[in-house]
C-alpha positions as CSV (number, residue, x, y, z in Angstrom):
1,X,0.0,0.0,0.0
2,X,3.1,2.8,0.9
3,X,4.3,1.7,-2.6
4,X,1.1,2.2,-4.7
5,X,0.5,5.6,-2.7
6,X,4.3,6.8,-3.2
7,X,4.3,5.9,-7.1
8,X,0.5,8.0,-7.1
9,X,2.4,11.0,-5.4
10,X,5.2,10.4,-7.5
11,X,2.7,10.8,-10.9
12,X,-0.1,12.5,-9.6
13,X,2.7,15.5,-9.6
14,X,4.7,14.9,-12.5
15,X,1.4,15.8,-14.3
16,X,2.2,19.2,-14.0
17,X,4.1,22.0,-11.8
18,X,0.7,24.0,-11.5
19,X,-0.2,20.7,-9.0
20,X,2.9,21.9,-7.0
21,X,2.4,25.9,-7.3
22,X,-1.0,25.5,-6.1
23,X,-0.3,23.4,-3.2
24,X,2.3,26.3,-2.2
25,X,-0.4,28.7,-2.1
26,X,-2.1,26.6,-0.1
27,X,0.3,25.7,2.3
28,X,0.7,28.9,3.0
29,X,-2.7,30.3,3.0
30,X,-3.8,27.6,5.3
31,X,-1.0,28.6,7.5
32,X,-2.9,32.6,7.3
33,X,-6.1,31.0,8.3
34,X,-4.6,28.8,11.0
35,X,-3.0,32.0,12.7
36,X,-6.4,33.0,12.8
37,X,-9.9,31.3,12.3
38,X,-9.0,28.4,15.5
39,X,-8.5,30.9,19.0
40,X,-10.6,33.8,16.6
41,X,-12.9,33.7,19.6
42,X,-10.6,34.2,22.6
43,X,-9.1,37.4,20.2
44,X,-12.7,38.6,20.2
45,X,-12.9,38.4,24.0
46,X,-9.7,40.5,24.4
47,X,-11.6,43.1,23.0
48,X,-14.7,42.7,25.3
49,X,-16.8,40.8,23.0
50,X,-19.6,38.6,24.8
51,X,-20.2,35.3,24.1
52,X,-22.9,36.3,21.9
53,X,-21.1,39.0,20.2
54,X,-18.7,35.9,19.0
55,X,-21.4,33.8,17.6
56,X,-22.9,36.9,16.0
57,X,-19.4,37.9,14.1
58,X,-18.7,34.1,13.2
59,X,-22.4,33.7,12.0
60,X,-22.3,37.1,10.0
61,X,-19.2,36.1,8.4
62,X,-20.3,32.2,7.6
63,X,-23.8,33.9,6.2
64,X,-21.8,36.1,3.9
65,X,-20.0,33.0,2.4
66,X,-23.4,30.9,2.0
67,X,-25.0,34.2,-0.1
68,X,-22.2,34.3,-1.9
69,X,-21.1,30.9,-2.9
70,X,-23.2,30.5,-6.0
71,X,-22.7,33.9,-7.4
72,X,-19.0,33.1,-6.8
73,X,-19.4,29.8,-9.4
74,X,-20.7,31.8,-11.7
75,X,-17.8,34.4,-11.8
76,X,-15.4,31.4,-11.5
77,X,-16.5,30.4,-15.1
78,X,-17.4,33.3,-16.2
79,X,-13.6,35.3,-15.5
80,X,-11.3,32.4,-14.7
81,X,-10.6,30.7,-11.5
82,X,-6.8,31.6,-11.0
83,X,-8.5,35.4,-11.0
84,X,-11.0,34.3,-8.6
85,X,-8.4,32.8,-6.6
86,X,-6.2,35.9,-6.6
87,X,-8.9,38.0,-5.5
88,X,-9.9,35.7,-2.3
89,X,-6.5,35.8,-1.0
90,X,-5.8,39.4,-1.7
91,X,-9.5,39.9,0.3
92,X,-7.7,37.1,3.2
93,X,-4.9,39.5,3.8
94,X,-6.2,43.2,3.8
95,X,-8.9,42.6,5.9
96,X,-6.7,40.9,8.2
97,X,-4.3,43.2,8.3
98,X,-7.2,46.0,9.1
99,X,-8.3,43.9,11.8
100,X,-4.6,43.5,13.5
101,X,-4.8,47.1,14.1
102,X,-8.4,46.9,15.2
103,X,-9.0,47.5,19.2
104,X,-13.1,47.4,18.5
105,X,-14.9,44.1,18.2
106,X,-17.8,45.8,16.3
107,X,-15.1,46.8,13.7
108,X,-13.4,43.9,13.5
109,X,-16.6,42.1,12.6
110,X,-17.3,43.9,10.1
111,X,-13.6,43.4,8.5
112,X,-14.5,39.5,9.5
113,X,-17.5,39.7,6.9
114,X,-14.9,40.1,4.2
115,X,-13.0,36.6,5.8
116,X,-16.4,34.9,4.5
117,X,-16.4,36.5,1.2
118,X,-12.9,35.7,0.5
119,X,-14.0,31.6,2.0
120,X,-16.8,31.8,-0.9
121,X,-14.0,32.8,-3.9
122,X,-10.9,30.8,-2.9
123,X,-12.7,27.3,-1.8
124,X,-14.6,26.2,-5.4
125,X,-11.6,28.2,-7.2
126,X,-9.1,25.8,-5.7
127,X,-11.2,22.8,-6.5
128,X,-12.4,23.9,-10.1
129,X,-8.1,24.6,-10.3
130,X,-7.4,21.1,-8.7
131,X,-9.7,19.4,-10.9
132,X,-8.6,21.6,-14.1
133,X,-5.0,20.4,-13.7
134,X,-5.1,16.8,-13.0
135,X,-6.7,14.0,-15.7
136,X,-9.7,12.7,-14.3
137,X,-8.3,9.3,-14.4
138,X,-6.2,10.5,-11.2
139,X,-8.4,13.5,-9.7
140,X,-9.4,11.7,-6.7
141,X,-5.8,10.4,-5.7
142,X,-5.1,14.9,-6.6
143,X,-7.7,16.0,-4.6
144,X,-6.0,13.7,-1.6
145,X,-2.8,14.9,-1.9
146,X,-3.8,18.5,-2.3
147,X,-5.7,18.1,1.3
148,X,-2.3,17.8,2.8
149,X,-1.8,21.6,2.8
150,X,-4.4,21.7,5.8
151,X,-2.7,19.1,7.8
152,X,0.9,21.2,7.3
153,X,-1.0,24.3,8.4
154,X,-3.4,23.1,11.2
155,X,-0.2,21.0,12.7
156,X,1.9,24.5,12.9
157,X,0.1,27.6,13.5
158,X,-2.5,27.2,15.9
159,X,-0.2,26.4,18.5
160,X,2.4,28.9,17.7
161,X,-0.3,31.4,17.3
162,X,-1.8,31.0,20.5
163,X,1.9,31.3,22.3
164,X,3.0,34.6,20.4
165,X,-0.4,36.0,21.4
166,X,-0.2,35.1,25.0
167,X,3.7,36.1,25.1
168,X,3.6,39.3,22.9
169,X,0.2,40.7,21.8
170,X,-2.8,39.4,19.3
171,X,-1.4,42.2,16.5
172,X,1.4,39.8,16.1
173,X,-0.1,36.8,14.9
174,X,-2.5,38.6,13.0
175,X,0.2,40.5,11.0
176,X,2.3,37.2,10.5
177,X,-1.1,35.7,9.1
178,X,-1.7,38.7,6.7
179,X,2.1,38.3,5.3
180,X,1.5,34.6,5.2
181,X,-1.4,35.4,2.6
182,X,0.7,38.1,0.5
183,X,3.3,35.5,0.1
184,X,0.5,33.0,-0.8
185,X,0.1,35.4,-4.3
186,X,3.5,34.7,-5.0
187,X,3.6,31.5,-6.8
188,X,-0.3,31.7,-7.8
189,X,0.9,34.7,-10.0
190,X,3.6,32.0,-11.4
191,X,0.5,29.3,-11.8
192,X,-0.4,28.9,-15.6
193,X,-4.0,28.5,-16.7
194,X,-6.2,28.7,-19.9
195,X,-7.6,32.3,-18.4
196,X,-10.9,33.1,-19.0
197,X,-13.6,30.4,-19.5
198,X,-15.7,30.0,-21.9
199,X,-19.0,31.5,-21.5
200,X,-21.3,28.6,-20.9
201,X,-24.4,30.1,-22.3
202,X,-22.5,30.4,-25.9
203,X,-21.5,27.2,-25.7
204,X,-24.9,25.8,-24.9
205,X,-26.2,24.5,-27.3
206,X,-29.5,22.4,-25.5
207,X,-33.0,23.1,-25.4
208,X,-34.4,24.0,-22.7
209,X,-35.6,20.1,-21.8
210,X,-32.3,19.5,-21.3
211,X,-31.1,22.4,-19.3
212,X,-34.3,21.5,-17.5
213,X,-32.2,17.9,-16.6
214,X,-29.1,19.7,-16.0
215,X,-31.3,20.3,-12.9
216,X,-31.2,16.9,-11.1
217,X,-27.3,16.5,-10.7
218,X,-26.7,19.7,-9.0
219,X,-29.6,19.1,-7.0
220,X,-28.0,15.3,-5.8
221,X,-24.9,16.7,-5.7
222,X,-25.9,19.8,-3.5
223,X,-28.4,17.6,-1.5
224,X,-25.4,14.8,-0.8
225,X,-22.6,17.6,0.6
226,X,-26.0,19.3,2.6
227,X,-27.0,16.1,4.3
228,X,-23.2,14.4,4.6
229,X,-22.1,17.6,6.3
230,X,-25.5,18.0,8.2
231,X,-25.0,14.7,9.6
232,X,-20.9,15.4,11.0
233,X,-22.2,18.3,12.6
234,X,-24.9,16.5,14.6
235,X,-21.8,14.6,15.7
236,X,-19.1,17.5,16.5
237,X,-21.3,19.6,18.0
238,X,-23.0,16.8,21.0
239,X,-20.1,14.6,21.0
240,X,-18.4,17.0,23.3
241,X,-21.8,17.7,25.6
242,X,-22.1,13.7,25.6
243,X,-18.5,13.0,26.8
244,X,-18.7,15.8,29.3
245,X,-22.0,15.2,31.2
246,X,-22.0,11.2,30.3
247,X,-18.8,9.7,31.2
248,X,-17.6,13.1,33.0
249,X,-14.3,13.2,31.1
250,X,-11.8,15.7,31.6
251,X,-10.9,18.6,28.7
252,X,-8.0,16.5,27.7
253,X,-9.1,13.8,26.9
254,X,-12.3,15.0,24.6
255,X,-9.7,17.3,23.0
256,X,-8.2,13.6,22.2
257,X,-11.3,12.4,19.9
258,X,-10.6,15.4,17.9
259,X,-6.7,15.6,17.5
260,X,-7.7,11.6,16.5
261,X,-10.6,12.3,14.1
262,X,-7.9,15.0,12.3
263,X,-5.1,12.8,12.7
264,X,-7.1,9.6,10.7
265,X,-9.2,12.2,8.1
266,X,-6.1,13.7,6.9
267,X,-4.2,10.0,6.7
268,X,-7.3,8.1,5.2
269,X,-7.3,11.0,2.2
270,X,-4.3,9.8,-0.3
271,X,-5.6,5.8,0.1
272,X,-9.2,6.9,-0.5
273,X,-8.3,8.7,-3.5
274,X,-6.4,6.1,-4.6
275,X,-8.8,3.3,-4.2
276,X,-11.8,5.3,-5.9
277,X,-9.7,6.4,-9.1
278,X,-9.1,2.2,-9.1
279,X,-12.8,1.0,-8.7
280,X,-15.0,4.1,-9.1
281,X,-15.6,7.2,-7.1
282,X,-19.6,6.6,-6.4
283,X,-18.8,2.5,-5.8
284,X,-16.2,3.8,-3.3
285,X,-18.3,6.2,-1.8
286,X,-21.5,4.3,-1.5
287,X,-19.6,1.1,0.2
288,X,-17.4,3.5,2.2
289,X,-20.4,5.2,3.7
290,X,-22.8,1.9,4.3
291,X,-21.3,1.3,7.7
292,X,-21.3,4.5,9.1
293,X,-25.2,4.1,10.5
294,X,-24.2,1.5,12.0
295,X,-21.4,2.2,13.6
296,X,-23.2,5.5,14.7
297,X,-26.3,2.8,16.1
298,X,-24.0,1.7,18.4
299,X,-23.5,4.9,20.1
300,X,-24.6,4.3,24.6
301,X,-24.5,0.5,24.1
302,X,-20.9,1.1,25.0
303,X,-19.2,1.6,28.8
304,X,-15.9,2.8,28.6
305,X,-14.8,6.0,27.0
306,X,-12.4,4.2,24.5
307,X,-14.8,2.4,22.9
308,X,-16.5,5.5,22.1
309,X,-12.6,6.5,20.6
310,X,-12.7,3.7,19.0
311,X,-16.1,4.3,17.2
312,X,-15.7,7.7,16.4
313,X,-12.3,7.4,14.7
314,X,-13.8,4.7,12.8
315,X,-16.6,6.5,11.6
316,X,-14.2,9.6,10.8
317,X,-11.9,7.1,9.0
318,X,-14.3,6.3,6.7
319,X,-15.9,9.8,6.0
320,X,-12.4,10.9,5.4
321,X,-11.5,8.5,2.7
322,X,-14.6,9.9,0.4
323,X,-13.6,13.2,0.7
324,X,-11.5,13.3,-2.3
325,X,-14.0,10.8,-4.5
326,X,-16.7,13.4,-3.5
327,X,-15.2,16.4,-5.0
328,X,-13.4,14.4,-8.0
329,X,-16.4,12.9,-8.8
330,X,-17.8,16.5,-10.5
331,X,-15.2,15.9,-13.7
332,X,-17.8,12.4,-14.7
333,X,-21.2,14.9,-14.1
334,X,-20.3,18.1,-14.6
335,X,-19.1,19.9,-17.5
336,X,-15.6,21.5,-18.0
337,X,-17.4,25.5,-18.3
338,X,-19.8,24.3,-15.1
339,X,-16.9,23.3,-12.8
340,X,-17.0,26.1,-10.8
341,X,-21.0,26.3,-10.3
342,X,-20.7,22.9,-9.3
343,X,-18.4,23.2,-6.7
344,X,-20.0,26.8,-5.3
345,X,-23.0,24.1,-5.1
346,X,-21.3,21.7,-3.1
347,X,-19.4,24.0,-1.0
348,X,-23.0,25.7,-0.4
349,X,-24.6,22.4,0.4
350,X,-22.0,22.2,3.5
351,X,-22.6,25.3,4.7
352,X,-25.8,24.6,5.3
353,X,-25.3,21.6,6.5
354,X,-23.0,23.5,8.9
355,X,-25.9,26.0,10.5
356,X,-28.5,22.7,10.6
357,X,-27.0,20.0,12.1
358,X,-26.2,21.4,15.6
359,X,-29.6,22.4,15.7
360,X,-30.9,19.0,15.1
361,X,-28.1,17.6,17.2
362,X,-29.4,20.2,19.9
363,X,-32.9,19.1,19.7
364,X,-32.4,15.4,19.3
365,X,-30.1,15.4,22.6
366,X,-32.9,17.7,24.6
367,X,-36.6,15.8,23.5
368,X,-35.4,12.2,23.1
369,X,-31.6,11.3,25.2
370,X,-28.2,11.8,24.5
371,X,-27.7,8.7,22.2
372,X,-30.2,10.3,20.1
373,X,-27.9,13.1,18.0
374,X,-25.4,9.7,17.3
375,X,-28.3,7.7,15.9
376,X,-29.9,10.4,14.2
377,X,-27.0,11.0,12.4
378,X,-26.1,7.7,11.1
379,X,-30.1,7.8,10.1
380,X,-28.9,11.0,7.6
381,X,-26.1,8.9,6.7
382,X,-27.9,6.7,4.8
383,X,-30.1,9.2,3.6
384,X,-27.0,10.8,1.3
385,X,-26.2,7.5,-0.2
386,X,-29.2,7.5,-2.3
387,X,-28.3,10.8,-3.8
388,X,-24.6,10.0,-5.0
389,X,-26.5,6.6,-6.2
390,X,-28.2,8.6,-8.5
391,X,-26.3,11.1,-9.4
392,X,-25.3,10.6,-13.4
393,X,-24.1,12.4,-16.2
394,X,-26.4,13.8,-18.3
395,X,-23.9,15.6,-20.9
């Protein structure tokens, strides 16, 4: 298996250099966001922000992303997505470096608004870019590979952010994190792409019947990321609440689930991307995700707190190996001038999911016990298989 993975690393990027400039911006970039978006709440309450002043700036900012992201697809084919790209980052680093020398929360969420606008252009022009580059005989092993850069940066700044800010001041980190975003432009500007797409209404050549199918696969493919990410956080938002008042762990050790769940999703990537360019993206995703309610219908049959370890990293395990499938799998449904629509639509899909699930989760664990939020979400589990089942080209 370390053979077959180090010979797919080994062609993946001799496809072209573009695969390497682009996971140098994102190495980067993620190492911006990491400075910020992880202790962005303790900042906020160093300038006097109540607890629900936080959730207000981080909502604002996550509702500005969801509005935009499928406006944002369509200026993705429309103008290019390196452009689009460049523009996100360029919004990443301004408004961060307005907010490092911000001492008023009410300002700073404002400048935060922009963080969700930027989120909106840069994720579905990295993925349109990722899936661009690479053949789609290899995409899924790409998009594996590519989701390293978020391991490199989630492993090195949080950490080092949190000690500069405790040692010297918040403006610190904050200014490192904007000059980790102007370097970011660097080798984009160096990244070679066709430019402008081509406009997909001039190229359209369908009647209206059949732009009237085009319908169903963004609708199963938005539905599929909506109720996938919906269902992970029923479990990320309770799981904590569960461990705490159930088995009365310490902070510690719940902080362990999640270092593990990270840990696994980011190893499980490269194999899973690997596997589903062998046998087929949807095969690998549908078999990959059939056990998942079941492991999740386990959840209060066990005693000890490492069998719920053991469960959870399982069921994270297994999500994480379709990650890469799931966004590959656009290049067999999707076409070329649509890429970027389609994955505005996906990325919508899971921010929605996002603002649901914990209300679900919430109620679930209130009305009916606190196994409930773990069994309802392996019920919405099953729910998404049908939709990547179905979903099929229709160009």
């Amino acid at each position: 298996m370390l053979k077959k993975i180090r010979n797919g690393i080994r062609s993946t990027f001799r496809l072209d250099k573009n695969l390497i400039l682009l996971f140098t911006v994102g190495a980067i970039a993620v190492i911006g966001l990491q400075f910020i978006q992880p202790l962005f709440p303790v900042f906020l309450q160093s300038l006097n922000a109540s607890e629900m002043e936080i959730s207000l700036t981080l909502s604002i900012s996550s509702l500005a992303a969801t509005l935009l992201l499928i406006p944002a697809g369509y200026l993705i084919d429309k103008l290019g997505e390196k452009k689009m790209l460049l523009i996100g980052i360029s919004i990443w680093a301004f408004s961060t470096l307005l907010i490092a020398f911000t001492k008023d929360w009410r300002f700073v969420a404002f400048l935060y608004m922009f963080h969700g606008i930027a989120d909106a252009f840069v994720g579905p022009s990295r993925m349109t870019l990722i899936s661009s580059i690479s053949t789609q005989s290899s995409e899924a092993t790409t998009f594996g590979l590519m989701s390293l850069d978020w391991v490199i940066g989630g492993t090195i700044a949080p950490p080092l952010s949190g000690h500069l800010s405790e040692r010297y001041s918040w403006q610190l980190p904050l200014l490192i994190a904007s000059a980790a975003f102007f370097i970011s432009i660097i080798p984009l500007l160096k990244l070679k792409t066709g430019g402008k797409r081509s406009d997909p209404i001039e190229n359209d050549n369908v009647t209206m019947g059949n732009e009237a199918i085009r319908f169903l696969p963004a609708f199963l493919y938005f539905m599929f990321g909506f109720l996938l990410n919906s269902a992970q956080s029923m479990i990320s938002t309770m799981l904590p609440i569960f461990l705490k008042n159930q088995l009365s762990l310490s902070t510690t050790i719940i902080g362990l689930f999640f270092t593990t769940s990270t840990l696994i999703g980011a190893i499980t990537q490269v194999p899973g991307g690997l596997v589903a360019d062998r046998f087929g993206k949807k095969r690998v995703i549908m078999l990959l995700l059939l056990p998942v309610p079941l492991i999740y219908g386990l959840w209060g049959s066990v005693s000890a707190w490492y069998g719920y370890l053991v469960l959870f990293a399982l069921s994270k395990g297994l999500i994480g190996m379709t990650g890469a499938a799931s966004l590959a799998i656009v290049s067999e449904v999707f076409p070329e001038e649509r890429k970027g629509s389609a994955f505005s639509l996906w990325m919508a899909g899971i921010r929605m999911g996002s603002a649901l699930g914990p209300l679900i989760g919430g109620y679930l664990y209130a009305v009916f016990g606190n196994s409930s939020p773990f069994v309802g979400s392996g019920v919405i589990f099953a729910l998404s298989i049908p939709f990547i089942y179905f979903l099929k080209s229709d160009v």
